[in-house]
DSSP file (Angstrom, degrees, kcal/mol; ACC not computed):
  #  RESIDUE AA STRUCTURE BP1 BP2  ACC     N-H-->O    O-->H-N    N-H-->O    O-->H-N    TCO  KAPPA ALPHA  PHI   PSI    X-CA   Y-CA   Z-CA
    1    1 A X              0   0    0      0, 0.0     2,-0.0     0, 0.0     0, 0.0   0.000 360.0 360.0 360.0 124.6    9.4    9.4  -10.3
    2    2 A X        -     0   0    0      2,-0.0     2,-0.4     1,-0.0     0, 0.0  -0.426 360.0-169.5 -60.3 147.7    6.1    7.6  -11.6
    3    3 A X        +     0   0    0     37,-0.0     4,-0.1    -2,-0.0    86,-0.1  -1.000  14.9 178.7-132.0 133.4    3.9    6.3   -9.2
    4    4 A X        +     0   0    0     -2,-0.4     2,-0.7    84,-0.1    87,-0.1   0.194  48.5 112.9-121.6  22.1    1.0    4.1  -10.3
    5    5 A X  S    S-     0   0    0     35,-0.1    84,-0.1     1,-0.1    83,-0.0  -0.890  86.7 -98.8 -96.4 125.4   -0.3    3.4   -6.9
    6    6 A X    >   -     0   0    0     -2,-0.7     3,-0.6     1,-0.2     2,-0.1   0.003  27.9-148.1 -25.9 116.7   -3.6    4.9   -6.5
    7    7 A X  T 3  S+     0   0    0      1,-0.2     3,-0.2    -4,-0.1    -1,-0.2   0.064  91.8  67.1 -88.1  44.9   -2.8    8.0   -4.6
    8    8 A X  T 3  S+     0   0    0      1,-0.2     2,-0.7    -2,-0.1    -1,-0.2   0.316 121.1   6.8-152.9 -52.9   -6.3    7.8   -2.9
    9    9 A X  S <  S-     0   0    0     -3,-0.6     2,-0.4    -4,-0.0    -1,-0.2  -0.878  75.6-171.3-145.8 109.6   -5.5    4.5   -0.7
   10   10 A X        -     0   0    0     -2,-0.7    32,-0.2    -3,-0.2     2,-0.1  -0.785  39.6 -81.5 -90.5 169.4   -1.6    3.1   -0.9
   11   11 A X        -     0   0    0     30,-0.5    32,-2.5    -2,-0.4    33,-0.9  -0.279  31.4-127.2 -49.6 130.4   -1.1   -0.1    0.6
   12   12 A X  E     -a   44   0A   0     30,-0.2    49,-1.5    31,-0.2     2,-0.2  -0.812  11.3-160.8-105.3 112.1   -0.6   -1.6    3.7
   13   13 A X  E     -aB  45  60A   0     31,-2.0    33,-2.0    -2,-0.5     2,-0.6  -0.375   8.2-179.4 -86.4 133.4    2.0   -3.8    5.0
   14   14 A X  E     -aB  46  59A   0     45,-2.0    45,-1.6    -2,-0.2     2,-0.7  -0.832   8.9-166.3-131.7 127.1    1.6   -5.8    8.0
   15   15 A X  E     -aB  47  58A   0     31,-2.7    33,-4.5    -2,-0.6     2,-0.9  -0.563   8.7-168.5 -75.4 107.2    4.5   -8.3    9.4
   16   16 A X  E     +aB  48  57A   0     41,-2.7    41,-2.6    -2,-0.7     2,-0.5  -0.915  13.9 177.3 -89.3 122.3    3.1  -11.0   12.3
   17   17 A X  E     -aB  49  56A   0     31,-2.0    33,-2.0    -2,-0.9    39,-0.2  -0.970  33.5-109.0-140.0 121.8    5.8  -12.3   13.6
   18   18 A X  E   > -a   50   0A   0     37,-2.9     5,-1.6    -2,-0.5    33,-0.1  -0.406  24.0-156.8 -62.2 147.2    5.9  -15.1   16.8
   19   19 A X  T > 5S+     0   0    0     31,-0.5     3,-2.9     3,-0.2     5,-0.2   0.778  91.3  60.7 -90.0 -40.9    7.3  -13.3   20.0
   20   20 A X  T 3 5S+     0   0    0      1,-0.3    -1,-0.1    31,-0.2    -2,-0.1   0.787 106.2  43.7 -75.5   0.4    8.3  -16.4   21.5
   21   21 A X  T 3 5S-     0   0    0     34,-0.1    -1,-0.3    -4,-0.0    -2,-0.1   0.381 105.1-134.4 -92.5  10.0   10.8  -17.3   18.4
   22   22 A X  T < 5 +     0   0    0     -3,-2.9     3,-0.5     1,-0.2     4,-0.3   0.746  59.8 145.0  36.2  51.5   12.0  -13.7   18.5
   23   23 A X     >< +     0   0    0     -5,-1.6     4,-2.5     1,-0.2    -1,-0.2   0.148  28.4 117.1-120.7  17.2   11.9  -13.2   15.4
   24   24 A X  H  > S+     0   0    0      1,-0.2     4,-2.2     2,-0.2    -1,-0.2   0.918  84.9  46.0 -16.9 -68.7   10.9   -9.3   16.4
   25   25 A X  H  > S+     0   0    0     -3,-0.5     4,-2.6     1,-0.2     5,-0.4   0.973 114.7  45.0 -78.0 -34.9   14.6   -7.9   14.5
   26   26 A X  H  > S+     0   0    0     -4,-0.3     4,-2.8     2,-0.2     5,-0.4   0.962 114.7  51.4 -68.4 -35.5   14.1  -10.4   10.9
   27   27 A X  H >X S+     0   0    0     -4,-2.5     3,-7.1     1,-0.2     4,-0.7   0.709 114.7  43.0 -54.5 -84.4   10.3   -9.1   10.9
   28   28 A X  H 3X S+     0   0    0     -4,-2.2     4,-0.8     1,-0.3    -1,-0.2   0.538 111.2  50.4 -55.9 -13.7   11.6   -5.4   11.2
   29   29 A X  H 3X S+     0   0    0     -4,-2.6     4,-2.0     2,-0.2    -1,-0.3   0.736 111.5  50.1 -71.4 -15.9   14.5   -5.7    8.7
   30   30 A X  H XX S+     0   0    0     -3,-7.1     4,-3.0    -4,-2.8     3,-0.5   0.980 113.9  48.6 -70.5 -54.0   11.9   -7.2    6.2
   31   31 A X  H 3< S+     0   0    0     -4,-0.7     4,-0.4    -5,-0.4    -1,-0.2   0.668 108.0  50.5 -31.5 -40.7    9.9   -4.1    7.2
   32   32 A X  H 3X S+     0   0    0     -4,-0.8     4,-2.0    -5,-0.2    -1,-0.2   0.792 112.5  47.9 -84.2 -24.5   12.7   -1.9    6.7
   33   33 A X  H <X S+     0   0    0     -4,-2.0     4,-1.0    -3,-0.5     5,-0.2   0.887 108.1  55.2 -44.6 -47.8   13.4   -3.5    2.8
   34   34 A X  H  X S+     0   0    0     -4,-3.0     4,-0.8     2,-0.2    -1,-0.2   0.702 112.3  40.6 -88.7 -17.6   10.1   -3.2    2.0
   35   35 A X  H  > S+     0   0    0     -4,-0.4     4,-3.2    -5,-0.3     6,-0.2   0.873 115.8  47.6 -81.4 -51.8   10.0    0.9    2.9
   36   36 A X  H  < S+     0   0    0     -4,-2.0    -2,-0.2     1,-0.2    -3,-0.1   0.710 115.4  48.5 -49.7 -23.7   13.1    1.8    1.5
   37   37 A X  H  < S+     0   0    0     -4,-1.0     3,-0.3     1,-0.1    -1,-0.2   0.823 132.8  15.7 -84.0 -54.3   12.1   -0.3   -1.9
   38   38 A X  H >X S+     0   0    0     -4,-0.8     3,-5.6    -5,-0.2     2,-0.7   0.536  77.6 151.4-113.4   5.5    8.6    1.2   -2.3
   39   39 A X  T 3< S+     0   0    0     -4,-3.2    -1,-0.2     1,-0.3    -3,-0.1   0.563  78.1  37.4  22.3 -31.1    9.3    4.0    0.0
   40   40 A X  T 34 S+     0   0    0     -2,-0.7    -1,-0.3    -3,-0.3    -2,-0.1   0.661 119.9  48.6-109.5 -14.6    6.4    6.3   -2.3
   41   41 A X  T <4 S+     0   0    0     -3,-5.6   -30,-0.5    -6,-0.2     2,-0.4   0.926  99.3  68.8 -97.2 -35.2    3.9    3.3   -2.9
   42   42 A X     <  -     0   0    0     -4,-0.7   -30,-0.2    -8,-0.2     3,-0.1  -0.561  59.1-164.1-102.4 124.1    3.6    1.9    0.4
   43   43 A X        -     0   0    0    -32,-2.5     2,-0.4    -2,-0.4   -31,-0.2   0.634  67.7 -25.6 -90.9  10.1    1.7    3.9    3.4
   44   44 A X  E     -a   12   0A   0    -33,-0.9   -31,-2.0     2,-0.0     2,-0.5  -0.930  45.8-133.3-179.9 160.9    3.0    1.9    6.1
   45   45 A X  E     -a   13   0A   0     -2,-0.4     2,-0.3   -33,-0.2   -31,-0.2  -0.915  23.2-169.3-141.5 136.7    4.4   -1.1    7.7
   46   46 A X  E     -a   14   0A   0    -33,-2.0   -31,-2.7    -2,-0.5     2,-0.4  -0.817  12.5-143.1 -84.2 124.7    3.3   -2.6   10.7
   47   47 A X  E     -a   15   0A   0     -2,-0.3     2,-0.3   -33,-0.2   -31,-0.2  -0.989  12.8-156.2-127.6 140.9    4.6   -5.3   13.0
   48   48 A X  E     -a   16   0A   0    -33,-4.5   -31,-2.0    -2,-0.4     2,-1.0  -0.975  12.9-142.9-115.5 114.1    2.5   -7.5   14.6
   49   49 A X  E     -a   17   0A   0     -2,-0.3   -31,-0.1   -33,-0.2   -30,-0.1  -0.470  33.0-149.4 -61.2  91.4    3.4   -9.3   17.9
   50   50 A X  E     -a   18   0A   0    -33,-2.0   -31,-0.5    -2,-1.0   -30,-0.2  -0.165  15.7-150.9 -79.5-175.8    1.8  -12.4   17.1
   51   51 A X  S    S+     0   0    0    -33,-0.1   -31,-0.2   -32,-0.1    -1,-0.1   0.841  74.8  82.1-100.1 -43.6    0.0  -14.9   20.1
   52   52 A X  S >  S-     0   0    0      1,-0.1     3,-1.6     2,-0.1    -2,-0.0  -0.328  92.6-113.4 -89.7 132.3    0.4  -18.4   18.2
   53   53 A X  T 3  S+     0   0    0      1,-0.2    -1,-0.1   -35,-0.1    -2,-0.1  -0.384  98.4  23.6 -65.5 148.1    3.9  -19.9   18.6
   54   54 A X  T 3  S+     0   0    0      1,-0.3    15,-0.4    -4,-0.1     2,-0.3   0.573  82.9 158.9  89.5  12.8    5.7  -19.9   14.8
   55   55 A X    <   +     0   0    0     -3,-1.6   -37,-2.9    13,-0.1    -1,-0.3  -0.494  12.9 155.8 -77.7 137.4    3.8  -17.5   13.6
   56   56 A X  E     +B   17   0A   0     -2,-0.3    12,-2.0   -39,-0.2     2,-0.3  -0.525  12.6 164.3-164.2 113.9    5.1  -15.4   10.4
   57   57 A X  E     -BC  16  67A   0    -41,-2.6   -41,-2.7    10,-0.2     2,-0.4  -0.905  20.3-164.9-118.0 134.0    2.5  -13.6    8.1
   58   58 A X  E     +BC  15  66A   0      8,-2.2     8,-1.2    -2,-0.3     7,-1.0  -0.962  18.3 177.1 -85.1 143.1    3.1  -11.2    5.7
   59   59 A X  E     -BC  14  64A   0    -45,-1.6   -45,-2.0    -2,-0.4     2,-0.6  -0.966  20.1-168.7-135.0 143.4   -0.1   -9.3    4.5
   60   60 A X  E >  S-BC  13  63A   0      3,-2.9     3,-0.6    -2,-0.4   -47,-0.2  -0.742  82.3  -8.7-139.1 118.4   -0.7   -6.6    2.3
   61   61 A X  T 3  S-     0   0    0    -49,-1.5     3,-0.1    -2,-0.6   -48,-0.1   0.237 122.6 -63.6 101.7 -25.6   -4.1   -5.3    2.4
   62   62 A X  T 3  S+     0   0    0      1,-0.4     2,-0.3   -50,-0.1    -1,-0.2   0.141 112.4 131.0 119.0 -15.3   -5.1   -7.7    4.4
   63   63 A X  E <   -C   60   0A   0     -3,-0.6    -3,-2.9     2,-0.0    -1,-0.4  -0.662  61.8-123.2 -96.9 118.1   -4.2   -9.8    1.2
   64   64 A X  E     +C   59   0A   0     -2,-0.3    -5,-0.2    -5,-0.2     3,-0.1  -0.559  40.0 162.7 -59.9 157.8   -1.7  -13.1    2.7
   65   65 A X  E     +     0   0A   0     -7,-1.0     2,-0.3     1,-0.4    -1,-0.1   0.121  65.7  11.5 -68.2 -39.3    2.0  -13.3    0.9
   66   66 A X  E     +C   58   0A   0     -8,-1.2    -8,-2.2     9,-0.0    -1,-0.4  -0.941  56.5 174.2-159.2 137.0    3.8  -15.1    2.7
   67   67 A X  E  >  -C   57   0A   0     -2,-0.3     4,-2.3   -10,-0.3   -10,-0.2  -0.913  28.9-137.7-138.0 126.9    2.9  -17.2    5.6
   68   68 A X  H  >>S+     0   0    0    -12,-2.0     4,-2.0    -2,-0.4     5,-1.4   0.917 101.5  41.5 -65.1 -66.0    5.9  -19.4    7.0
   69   69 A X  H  45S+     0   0    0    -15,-0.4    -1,-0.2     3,-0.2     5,-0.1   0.979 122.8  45.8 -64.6 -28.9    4.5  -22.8    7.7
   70   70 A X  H  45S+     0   0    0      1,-0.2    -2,-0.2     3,-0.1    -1,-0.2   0.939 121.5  35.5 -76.3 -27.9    2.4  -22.5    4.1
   71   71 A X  H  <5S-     0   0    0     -4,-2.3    -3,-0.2     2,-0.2    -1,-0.2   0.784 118.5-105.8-101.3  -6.8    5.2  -21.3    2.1
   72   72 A X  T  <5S-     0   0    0     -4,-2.0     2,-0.5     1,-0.2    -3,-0.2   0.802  76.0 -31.5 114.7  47.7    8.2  -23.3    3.8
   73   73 A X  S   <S-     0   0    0     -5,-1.4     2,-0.4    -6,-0.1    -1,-0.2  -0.914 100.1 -29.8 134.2-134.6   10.2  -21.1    5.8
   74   74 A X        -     0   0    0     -2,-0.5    -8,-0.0    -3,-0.1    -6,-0.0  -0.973  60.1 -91.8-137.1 156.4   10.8  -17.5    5.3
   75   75 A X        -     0   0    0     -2,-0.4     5,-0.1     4,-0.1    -9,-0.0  -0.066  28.6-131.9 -50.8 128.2   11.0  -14.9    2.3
   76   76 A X        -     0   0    0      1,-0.1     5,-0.0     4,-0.0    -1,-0.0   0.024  38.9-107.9 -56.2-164.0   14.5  -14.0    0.5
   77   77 A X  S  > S+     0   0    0      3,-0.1     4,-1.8     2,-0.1     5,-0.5   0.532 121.0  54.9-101.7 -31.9   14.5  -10.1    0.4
   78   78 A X  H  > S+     0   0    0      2,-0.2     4,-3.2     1,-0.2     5,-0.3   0.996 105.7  41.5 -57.5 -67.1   14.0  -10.9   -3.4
   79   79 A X  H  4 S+     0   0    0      1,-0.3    -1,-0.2     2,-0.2    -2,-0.1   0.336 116.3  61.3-101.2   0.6   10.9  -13.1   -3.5
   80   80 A X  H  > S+     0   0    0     -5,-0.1     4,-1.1     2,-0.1    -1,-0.3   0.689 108.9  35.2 -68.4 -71.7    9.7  -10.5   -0.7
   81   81 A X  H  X S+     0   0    0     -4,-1.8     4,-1.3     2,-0.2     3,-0.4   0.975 119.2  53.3 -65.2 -28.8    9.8   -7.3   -2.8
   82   82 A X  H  X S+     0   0    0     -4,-3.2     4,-1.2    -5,-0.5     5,-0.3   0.954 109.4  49.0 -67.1 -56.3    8.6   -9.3   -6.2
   83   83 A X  H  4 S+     0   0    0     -5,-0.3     4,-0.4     2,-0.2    -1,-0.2   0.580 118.3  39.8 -81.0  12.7    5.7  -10.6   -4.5
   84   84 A X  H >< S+     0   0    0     -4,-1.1     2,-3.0    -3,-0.4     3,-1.6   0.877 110.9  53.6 -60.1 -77.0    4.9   -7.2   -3.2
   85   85 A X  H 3< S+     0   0    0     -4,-1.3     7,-0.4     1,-0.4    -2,-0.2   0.050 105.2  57.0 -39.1  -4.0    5.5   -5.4   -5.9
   86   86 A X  T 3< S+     0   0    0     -2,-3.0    -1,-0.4    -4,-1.2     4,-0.3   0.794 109.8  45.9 -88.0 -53.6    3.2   -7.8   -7.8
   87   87 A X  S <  S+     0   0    0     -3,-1.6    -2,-0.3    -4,-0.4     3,-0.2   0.928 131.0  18.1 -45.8 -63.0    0.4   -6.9   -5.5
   88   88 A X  S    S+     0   0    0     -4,-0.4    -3,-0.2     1,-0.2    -1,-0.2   0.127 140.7  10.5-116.0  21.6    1.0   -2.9   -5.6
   89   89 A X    >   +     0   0    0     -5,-0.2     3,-2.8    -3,-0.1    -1,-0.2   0.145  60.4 170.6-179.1  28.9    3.1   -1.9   -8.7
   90   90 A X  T 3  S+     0   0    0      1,-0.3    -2,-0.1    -4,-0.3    -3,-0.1   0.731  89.0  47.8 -53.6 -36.4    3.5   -5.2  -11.2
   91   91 A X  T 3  S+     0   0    0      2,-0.1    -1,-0.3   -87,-0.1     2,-0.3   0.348  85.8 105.7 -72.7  -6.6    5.1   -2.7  -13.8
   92   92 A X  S <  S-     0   0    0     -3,-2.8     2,-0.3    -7,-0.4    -3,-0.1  -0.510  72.4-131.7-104.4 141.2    7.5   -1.1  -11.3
   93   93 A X        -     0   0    0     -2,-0.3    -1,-0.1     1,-0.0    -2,-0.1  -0.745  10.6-157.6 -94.4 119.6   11.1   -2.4  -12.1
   94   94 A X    >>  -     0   0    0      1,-0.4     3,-2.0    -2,-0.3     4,-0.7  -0.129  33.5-128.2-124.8  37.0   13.0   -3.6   -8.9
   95   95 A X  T 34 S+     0   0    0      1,-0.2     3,-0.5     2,-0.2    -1,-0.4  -0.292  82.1   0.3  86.1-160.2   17.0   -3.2  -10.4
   96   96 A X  T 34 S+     0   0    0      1,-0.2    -1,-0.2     2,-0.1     0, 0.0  -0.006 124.9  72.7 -77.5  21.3   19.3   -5.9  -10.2
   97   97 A X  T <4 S+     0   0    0     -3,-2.0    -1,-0.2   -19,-0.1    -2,-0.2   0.461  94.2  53.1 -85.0 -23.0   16.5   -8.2   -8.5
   98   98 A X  S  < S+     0   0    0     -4,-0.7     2,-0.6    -3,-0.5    -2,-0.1   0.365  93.6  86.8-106.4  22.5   14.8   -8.6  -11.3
   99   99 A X  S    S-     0   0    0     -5,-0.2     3,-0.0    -4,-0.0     2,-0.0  -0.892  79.8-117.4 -84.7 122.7   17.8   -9.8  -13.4
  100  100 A X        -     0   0    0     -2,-0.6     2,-0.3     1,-0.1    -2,-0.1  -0.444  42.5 -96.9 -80.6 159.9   18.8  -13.6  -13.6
  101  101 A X        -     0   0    0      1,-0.1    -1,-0.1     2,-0.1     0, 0.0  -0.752  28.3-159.8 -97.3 141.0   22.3  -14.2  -12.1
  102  102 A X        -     0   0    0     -2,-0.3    -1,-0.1    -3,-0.0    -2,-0.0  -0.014  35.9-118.7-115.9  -8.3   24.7  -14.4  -14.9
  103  103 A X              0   0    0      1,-0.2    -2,-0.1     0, 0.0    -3,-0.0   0.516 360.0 360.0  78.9   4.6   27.3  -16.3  -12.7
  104  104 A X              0   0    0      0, 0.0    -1,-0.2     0, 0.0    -3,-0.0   0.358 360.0 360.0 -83.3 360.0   29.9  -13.1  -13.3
C-alpha cells in the first residue's frame, strides 16, 4: 500500500468533545473511523475532555475541521474522512464514500 504522508511527521488527530453533553462515546467512534480509515497515515487520535459546555472540535495538526456551533452540528462519517483526507492524503481514494449515490 502507498503512503504519501510524509513518513517523518504523520498527522495528528484531536477530538474535543463537551463532558457535560456526554458526547465522550460519538467523539470516540469518530476517533475509531478515522484510525481504521487512515490507519498508516495518521499517528494518533486523541480525545479531549473539553471545559466549555457544547464544545466539539475536530483538529488535525492543530489545523480546525470541524467545529460544531461553526459548522452546524456534527460531521457524517463521510464529510469526516473527506475533510481529513483532504488535509493528509487529497489523492488517497476513500471507496464507496467517494461515489455519488446512484439511488440502487
Amino acid at each position: 500500500m502507498s503512503d504519501t504522508t510524509d513518513p517523518i511527521h504523520k498527522p495528528h488527530v484531536t477530538i474535543t468533545y463537551c463532558i457535560g453533553c456526554n458526547w465522550l462515546l460519538r467523539a470516540a467512534w469518530m476517533g475509531q473511523e478515522l484510525l481504521s480509515t487512515f490507519q498508516e497515515q495518521l499517528a494518533g487520535v486523541t480525545l479531549v475532555p473539553g471545559e466549555i459546555g457544547g464544545t466539539f472540535e475536530i483538529t488535525v495538526d492543530d489545523a480546525v475541521i470541524w467545529e460544531r456551533k461553526r459548522d452546524g452540528g456534527f460531521p457524517d462519517v463521510k464529510e469526516l474522512k473527506t475533510r481529513v483526507r483532504d488535509r493528509i492524503n487529497p489523492d488517497q481514494s476513500l471507496g464507496h464514500l467517494d461515489r455519488e449515490h446512484s439511488g440502487e
